[in-house]
PAPA-841231 format. One line per field, with one value per residue (C-alpha): residue in one letter; x, y, z. Coordinates in nm, 4 decimals. Layout:
BEGIN
type: (A;...) $
x: (X;...) $
y: (Y;...) $
z: (Z;...) $
***
This chain:
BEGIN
type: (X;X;X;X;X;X;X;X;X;X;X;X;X;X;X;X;X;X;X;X;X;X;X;X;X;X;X;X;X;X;X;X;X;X;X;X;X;X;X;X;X;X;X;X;X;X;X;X;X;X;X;X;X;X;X;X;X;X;X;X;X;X;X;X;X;X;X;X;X;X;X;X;X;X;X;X;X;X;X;X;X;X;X;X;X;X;X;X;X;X;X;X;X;X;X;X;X;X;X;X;X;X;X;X;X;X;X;X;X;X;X;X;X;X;X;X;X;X;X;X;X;X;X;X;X;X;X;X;X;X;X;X;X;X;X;X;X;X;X;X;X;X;X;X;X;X;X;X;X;X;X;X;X;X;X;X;X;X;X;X;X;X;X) $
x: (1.0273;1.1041;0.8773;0.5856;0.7185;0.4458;0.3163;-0.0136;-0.0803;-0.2655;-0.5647;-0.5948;-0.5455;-0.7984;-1.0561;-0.9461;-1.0704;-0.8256;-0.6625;-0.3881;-0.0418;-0.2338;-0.4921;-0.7860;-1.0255;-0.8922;-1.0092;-0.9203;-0.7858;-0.4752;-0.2836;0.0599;0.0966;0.4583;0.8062;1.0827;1.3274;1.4981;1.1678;1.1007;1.1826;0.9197;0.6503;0.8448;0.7542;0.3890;0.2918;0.4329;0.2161;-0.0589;-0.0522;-0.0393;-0.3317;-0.5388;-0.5242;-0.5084;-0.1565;-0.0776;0.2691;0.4746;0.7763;0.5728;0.2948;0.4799;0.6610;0.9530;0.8756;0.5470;0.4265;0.4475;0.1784;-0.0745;-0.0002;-0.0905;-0.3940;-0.4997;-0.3676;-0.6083;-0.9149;-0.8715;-0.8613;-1.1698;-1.3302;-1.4968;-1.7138;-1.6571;-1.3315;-1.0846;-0.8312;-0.4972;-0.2215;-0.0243;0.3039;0.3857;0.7329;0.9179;0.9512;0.6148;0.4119;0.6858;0.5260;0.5375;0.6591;0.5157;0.3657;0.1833;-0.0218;-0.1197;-0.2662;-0.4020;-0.6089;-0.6378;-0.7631;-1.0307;-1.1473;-1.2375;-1.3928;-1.1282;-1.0587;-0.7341;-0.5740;-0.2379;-0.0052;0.2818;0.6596;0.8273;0.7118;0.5314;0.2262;-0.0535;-0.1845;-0.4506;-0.6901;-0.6749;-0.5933;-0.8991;-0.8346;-0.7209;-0.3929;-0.1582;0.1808;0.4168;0.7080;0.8005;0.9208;1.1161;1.3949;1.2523;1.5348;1.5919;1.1812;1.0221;0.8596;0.7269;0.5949;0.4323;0.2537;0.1199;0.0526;-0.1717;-0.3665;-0.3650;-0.4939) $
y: (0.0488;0.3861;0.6873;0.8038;0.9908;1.0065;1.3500;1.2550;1.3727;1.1685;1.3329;1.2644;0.8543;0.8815;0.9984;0.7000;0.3471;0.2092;-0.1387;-0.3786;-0.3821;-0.6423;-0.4561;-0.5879;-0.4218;-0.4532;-0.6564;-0.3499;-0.0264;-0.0790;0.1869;0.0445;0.2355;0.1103;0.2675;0.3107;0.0800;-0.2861;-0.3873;-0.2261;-0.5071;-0.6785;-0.3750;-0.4268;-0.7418;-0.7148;-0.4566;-0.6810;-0.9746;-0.7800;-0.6340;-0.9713;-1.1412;-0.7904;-0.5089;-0.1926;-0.0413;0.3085;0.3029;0.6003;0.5099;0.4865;0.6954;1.0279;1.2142;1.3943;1.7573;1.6474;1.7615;1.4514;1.5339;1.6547;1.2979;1.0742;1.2274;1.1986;0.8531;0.7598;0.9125;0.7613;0.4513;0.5179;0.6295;0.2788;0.2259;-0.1583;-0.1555;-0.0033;-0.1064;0.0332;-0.1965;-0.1076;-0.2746;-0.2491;-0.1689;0.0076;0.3083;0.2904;0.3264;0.5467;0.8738;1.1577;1.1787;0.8786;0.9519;0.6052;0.7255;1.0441;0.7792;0.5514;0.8336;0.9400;0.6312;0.6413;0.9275;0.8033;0.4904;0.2472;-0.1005;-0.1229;-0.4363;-0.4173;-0.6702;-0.7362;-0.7463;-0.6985;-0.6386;-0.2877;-0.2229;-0.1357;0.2586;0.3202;0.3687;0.0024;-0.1643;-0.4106;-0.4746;-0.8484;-0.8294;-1.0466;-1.2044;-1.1852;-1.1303;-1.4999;-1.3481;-1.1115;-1.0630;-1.1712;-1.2829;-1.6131;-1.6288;-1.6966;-1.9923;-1.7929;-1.4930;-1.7451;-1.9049;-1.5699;-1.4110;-1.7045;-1.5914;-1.2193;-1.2956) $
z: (-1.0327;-1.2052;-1.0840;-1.3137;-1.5937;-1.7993;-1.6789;-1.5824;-1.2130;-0.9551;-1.0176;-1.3962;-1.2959;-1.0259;-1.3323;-1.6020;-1.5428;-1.3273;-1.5356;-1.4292;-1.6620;-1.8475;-1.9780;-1.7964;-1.5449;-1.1790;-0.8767;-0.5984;-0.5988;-0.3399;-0.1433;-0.0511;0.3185;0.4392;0.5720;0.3701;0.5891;0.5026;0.4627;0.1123;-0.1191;0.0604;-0.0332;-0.3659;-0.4225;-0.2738;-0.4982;-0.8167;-0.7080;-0.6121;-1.0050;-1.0938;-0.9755;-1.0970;-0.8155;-0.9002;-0.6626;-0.5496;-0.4469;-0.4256;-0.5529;-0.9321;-0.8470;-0.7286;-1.0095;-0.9306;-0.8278;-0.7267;-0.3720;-0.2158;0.0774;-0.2101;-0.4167;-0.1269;-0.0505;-0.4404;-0.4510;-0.1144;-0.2848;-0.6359;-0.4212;-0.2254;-0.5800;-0.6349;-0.3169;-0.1916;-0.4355;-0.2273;0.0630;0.2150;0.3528;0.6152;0.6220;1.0263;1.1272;1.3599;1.1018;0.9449;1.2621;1.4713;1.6386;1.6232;1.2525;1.1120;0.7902;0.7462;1.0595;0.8655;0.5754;0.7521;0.9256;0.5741;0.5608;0.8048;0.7214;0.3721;0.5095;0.3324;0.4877;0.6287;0.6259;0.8389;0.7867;1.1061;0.9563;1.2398;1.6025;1.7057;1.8521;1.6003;1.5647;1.7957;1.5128;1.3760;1.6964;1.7044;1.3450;1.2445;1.0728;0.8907;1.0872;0.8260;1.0220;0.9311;0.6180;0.6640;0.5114;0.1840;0.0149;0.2914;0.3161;-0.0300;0.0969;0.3756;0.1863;-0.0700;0.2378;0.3482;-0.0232;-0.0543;0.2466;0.1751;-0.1640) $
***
């Protein structure tokens, strides 16, 4: 997916009502937390679906214009989640990269996160052990489908259940 090029800034989305690509109003306001490593198609795909069935997705690859501070956008995009108390959740897409310390910038959302008092719902892709922060938090074994493109079976399995 292209970045935003519409010239509306974080902020200015955060204010509208939030609506899926079909028009109607959304189920959740979603912030798409994940590394960018082999698993990205898989956050690809995730946030298509999750448009689909009527979320509401941050993801940075759409959501951060070009020349944008990027730091600045992520915050904004975690609080125009959290804007609709009850409404809004971050996944974390666990991989080595995403949840690799010191420099880890999904630990800096997810603390975010926290902070904002957003349910985090971590989903396993590949072996790691979870942030501290979310440790006693339930999350999703999707490593089954990984990669994606020998998986689809898999991933439809585990949509199902994320859904």
């Amino acid at each position: 997916m292209e970045p935003n090029t519409t010239g509306r800034d974080t902020a200015q989305v955060a204010a509208s009502p939030r609506r899926t690509s079909q028009g109607q109003e959304h189920k959740l306001n979603v912030f798409l937390s994940y590394g960018h490593d082999a698993t990205q198609p898989l956050a690809e795909r995730l946030r298509d679906d999750l448009e689909r069935h009527g979320c509401s997705v941050w993801f940075d690859r759409a959501d951060i214009s070009p020349g944008s501070d990027w730091e600045i956008a992520i915050e904004k995009g975690l609080e125009s989640v959290a804007a609709e108390p009850g409404k809004g959740v971050v996944i974390l897409l666990m991989t080595p990269h995403s949840v690799r310390r010191p420099d880890g910038y999904c630990l800096n959302e997810v603390t975010l996160a926290v902070t904002r008092r957003l349910k985090i719902l971590p989903i396993m892709l590949v072996d790691v052990q979870p942030p501290l922060s979310i440790t006693r938090t339930q999350w999703l074994d999707m490593r089954d489908c990984v990669p994606l493109d020998s998986h689809e079976g898999s991933y439809e399995k585990k949509f199902r259940v994320l859904l």
